[in-house]
C-alpha positions in Angstrom: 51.9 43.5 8.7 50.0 46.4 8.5 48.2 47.4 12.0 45.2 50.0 12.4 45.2 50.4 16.0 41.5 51.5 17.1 41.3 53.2 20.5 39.2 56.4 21.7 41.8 57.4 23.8 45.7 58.0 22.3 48.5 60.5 22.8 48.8 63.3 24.1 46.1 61.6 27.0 48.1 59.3 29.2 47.3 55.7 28.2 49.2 52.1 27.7 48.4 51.7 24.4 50.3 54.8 23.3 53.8 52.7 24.5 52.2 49.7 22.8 51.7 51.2 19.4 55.5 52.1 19.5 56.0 48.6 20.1 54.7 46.7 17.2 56.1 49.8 15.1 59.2 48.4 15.7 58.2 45.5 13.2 55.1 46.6 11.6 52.9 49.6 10.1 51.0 51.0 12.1 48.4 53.7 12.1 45.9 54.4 14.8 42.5 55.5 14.7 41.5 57.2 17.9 39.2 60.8 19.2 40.0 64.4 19.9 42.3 64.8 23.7 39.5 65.5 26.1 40.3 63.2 28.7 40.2 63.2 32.0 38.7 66.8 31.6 36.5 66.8 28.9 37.6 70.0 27.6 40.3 69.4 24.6 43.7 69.9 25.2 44.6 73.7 24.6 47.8 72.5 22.6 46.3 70.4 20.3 43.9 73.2 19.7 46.7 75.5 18.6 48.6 73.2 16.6 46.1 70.0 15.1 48.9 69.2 12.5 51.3 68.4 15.3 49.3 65.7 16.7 48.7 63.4 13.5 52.0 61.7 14.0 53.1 60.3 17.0 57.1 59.5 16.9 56.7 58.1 12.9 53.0 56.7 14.0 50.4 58.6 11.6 47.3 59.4 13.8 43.6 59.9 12.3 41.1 61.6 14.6 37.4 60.7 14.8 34.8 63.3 15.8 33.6 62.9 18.9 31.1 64.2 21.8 33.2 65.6 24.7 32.8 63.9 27.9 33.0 67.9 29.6 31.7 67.2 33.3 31.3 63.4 33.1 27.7 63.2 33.3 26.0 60.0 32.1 24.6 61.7 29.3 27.4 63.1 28.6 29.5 59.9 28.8 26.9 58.1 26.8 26.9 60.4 24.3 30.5 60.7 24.2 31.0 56.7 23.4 28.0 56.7 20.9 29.6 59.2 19.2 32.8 57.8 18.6 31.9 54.8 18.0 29.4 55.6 14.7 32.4 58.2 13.9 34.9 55.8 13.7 33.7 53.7 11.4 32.7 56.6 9.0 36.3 57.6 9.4 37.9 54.2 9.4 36.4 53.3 6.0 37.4 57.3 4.3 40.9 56.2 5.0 40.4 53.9 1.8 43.5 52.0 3.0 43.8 48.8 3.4 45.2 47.1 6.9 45.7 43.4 7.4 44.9 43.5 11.6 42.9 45.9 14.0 43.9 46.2 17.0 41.2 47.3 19.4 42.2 48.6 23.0 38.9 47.8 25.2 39.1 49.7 28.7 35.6 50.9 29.1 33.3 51.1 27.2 33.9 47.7 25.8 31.3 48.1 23.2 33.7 50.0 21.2 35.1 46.7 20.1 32.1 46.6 18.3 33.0 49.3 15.6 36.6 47.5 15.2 34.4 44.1 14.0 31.9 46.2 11.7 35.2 47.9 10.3 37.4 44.7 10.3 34.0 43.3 8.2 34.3 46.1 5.4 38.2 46.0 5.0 38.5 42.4 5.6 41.0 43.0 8.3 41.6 40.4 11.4 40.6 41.5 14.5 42.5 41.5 17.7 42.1 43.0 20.7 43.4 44.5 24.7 40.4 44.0 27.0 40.6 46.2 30.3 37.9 46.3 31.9 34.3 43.8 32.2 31.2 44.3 30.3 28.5 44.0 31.6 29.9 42.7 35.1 31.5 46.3 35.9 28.0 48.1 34.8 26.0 46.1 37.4 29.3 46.3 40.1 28.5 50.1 40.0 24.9 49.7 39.2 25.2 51.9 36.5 23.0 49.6 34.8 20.3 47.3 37.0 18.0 46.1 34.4 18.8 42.3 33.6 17.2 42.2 30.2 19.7 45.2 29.3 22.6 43.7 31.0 22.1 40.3 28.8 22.0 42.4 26.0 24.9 43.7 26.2 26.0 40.3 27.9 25.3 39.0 23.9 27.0 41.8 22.9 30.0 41.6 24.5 30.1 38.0 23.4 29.6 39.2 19.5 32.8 41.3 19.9 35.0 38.1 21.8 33.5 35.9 19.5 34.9 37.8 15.9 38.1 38.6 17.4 41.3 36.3 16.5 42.9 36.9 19.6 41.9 37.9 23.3 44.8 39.7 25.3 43.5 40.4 28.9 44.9 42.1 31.8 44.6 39.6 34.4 43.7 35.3 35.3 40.7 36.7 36.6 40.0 38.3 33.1 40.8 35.0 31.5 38.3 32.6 33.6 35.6 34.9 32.6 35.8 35.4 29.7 37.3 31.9 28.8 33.6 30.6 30.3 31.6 32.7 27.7 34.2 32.0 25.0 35.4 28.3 24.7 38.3 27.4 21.8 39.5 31.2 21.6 43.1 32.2 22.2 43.1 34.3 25.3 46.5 35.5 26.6 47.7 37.9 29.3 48.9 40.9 28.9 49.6 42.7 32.0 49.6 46.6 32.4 53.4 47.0 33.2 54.6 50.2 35.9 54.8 53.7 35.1 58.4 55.9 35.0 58.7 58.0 37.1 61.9 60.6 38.3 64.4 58.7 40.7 64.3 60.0 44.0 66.2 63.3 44.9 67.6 63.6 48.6 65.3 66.0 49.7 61.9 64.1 49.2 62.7 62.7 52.3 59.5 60.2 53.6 57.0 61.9 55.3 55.9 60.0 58.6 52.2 58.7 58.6 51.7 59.5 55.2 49.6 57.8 52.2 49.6 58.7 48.7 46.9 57.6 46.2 47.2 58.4 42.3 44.9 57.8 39.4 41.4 58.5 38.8 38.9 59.9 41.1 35.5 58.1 39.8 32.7 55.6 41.2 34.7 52.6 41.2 37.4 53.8 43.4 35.1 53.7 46.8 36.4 56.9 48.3 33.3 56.6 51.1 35.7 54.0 52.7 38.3 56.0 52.9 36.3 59.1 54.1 34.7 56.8 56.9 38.1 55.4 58.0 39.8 58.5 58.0 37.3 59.6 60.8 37.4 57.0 62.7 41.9 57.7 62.5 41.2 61.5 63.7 38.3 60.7 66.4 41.8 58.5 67.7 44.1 61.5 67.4 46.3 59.5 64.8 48.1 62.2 63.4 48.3 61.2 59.2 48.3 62.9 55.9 46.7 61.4 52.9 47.0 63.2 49.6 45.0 62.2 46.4 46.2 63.5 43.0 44.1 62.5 40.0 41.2 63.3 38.5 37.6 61.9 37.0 34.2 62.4 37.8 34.0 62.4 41.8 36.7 64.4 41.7 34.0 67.9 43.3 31.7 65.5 45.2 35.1 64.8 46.8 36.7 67.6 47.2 33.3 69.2 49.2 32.9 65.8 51.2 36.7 66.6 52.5 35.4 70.4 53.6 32.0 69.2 54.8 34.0 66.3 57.3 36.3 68.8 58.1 39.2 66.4 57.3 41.3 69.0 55.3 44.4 69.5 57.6 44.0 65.6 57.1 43.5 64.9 53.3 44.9 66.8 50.4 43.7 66.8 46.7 45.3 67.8 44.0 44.6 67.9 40.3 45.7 65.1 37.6 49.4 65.6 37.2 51.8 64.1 34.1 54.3 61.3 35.6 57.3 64.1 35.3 56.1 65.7 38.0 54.7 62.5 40.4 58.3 61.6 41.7 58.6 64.0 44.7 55.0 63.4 45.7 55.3 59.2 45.8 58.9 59.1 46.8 57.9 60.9 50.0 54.9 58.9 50.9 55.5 56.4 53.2 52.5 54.3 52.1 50.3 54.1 48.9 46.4 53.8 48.4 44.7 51.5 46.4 40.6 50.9 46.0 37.8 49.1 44.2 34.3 48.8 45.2 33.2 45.5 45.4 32.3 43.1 42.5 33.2 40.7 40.7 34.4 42.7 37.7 35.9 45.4 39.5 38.0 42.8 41.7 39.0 41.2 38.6 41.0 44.0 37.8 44.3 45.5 37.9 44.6 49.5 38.2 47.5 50.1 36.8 48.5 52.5 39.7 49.1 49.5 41.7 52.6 48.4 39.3 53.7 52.2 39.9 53.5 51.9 43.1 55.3 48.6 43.8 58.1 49.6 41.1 59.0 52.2 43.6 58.9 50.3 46.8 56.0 51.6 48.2 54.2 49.4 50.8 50.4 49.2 50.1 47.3 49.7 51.7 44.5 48.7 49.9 41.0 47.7 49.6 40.1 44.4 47.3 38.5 41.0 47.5 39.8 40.1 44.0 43.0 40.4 42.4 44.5 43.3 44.3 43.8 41.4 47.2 45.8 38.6 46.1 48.8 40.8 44.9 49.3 42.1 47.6 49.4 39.0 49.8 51.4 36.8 47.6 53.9 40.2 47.5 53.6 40.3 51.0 54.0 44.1 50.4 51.1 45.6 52.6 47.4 45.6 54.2 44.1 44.7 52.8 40.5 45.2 53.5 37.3 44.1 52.4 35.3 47.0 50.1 33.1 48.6 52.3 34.9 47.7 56.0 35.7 51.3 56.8 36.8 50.0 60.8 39.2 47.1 58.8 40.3 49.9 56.8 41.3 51.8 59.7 42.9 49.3 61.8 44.7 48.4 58.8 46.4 52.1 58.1 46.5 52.6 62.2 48.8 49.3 62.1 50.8 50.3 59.1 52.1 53.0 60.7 52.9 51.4 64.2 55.5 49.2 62.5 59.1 50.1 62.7 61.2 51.7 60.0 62.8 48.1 59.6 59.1 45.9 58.9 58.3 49.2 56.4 61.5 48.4 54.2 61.0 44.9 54.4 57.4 45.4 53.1 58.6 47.7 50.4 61.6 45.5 48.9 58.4 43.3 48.6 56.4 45.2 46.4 60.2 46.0 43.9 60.6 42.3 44.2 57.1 41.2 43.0 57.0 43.8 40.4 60.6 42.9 39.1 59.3 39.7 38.3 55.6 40.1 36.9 55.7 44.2 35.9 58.5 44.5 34.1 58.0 46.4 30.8 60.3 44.9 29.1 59.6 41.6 29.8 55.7 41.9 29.3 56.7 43.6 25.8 58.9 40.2 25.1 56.1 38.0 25.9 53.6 40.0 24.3 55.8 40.3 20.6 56.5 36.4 21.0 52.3 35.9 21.1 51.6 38.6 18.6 54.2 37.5 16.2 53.2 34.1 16.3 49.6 34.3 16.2 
């Protein structure tokens, strides 16, 4: 088969669909269609300035690039810009190819409505249409009230629906995902298709565990509810619990955070550090004794999985985190760590103050947990087994 994988974000940045696409290479052609590197710091990557020729193929995957608006400081003009951008460019680019592809494959974190250039394409090459949906639209707009105008949310409500309703096949990340959607869309074939956990180095002997220590990793942006953390960390120092927590990511909060550290005067007690590649993550999470996780609430948001949270369980970290959805339930059925309610700062708290009472011996016990749990539902090469048997058969 012949597979034109449509994504705005692809090799060299750091996403999923970069291992899938070397996945259904293995028995089909595949060619993606994606934007220039600018994320997460909307500048383009410096490399792929120098040399443009040596990111059009991707280990034997040809890559086209669409033009698109740079996200630069994350701005909501800038964002909206950036995803209006692509999305008319792709299709311009998408039909110059003058090729021919049986299937488009559409990977859907946010925005969504980029699924909607993959159907207007799929329409002129007469190509199926299937695609990876990671986040909710409109649910995750009004979540972060982004968007709180109803008549524009069941726009894009409709939408939304246009996009589910002209694809083949839905592949979601979660059962929460697949409730939703499956209420919108009735007699469509939905399947899971969990985010699986990261690589990262093994563990050298002298990243020894840090006591009293949480690590969070991923993206620093509205969704993450980094007030809670804030407010809970103060409440930890007004205690005189000594604790380190150290956040390494990026995304647009990542200045308002970094002055809301300095103005609470919490540095000695929180560290942040800039977006680093997963070659360089193992000394910082193998010597965390606990790691961070946090949604604001909503149902959308709470229907997710961030992907962080398979990392952190394949490497036997216990978990403190903050959910009333899916994480919440992850982390209970693992029995692999603490959780809070989005925007219970004094749970929060109480939650990392008790963590670090336990003894050495209940901290193992909650970490062989979290490998447990993610041995039998993260496991890449058991999701990419699943997922060929679905994709091969539908």
């Amino acid at each position: 088969m012949k597979i034109l994988i449509l994504s705005q974000y692809f090799w060299p940045e750091n996403f999923k669909i970069n291992e899938l696409a070397l996945e259904l290479k293995k028995k089909h052609y595949v060619e993606v269609l994606t934007g220039v590197p600018n994320y997460p710091s909307g500048k383009i990557d410096k490399k792929f300035l120098k040399s443009k020729s040596k990111y059009s193929n991707y280990k034997g995957i040809r890559i086209h690039r669409s033009w698109e608006f740079l996200r630069g400081n994350g701005s909501k003009f800038r964002l909206f810009f950036n995803y209006l951008s692509f999305m008319i460019s792709s299709i311009f680019k998408g039909l110059f190819l003058k090729k021919k592809f049986d299937l488009i494959f559409i990977f859907l974190p946010s925005p969504v409505l980029i699924g909607l250039s993959g159907i207007i394409l799929s329409k002129f090459l007469n190509s199926k249409v299937r695609i990876w949906v990671l986040d909710l639209w409109p649910e995750v707009l009004s979540d972060l009230k982004i968007i709180n105008s109803k008549i524009i949310l069941r726009i894009l409500d409709k939408i939304v629906n246009i996009i589910y309703l002209n694809s083949e096949t839905i592949f979601v990340q979660s059962n929460s995902f697949k409730k939703i959607i499956k209420k919108k869309i009735k007699k469509k074939k939905l399947y899971i298709l969990n985010s699986w956990n990261d690589q990262i180095p093994k563990r050298k002997r002298k990243n020894l565990i840090k006591k009293n220590s949480i690590l969070y990793l991923g993206n620093i942006g509205y969704s993450q509810n980094f007030e809670n953390l804030l407010d809970a960390a103060k409440i930890l120092v007004k205690k005189k619990i000594n604790f380190e927590i150290k956040i390494i990511g990026n995304g647009r909060r990542f200045y308002w955070l970094k002055k809301q550290i300095q103005d609470h005067k919490l540095n000695k007690q929180i560290k942040i550090l800039n977006f680093k590649k997963s070659k360089s993550l193992g000394p910082h999470i193998h010597s965390s004794e606990f790691c961070f996780l946090s949604l604001k609430e909503g149902k959308g948001l709470n229907s997710t999985i961030p992907a962080k949270l398979q990392t952190y369980m394949k490497y036997s970290k216990p978990i403190i985190g903050v959910s009333d959805g899916e994480v919440k339930s992850i982390i209970l059925n693992a029995r692999c760590g603490f959780v809070s309610k989005p925007g219970d700062s004094v749970s929060l708290a109480k939650n990392i103050e008790n963590a670090f009472k336990l003894n050495s011996l209940k901290k193992i016990r909650l970490g062989k947990n979290s490998l447990k749990f993610s041995q039998k539902n993260y496991d890449k090469a058991k999701i990419l087994s699943n997922f060929n048997k679905v994709f091969n058969k539908t």
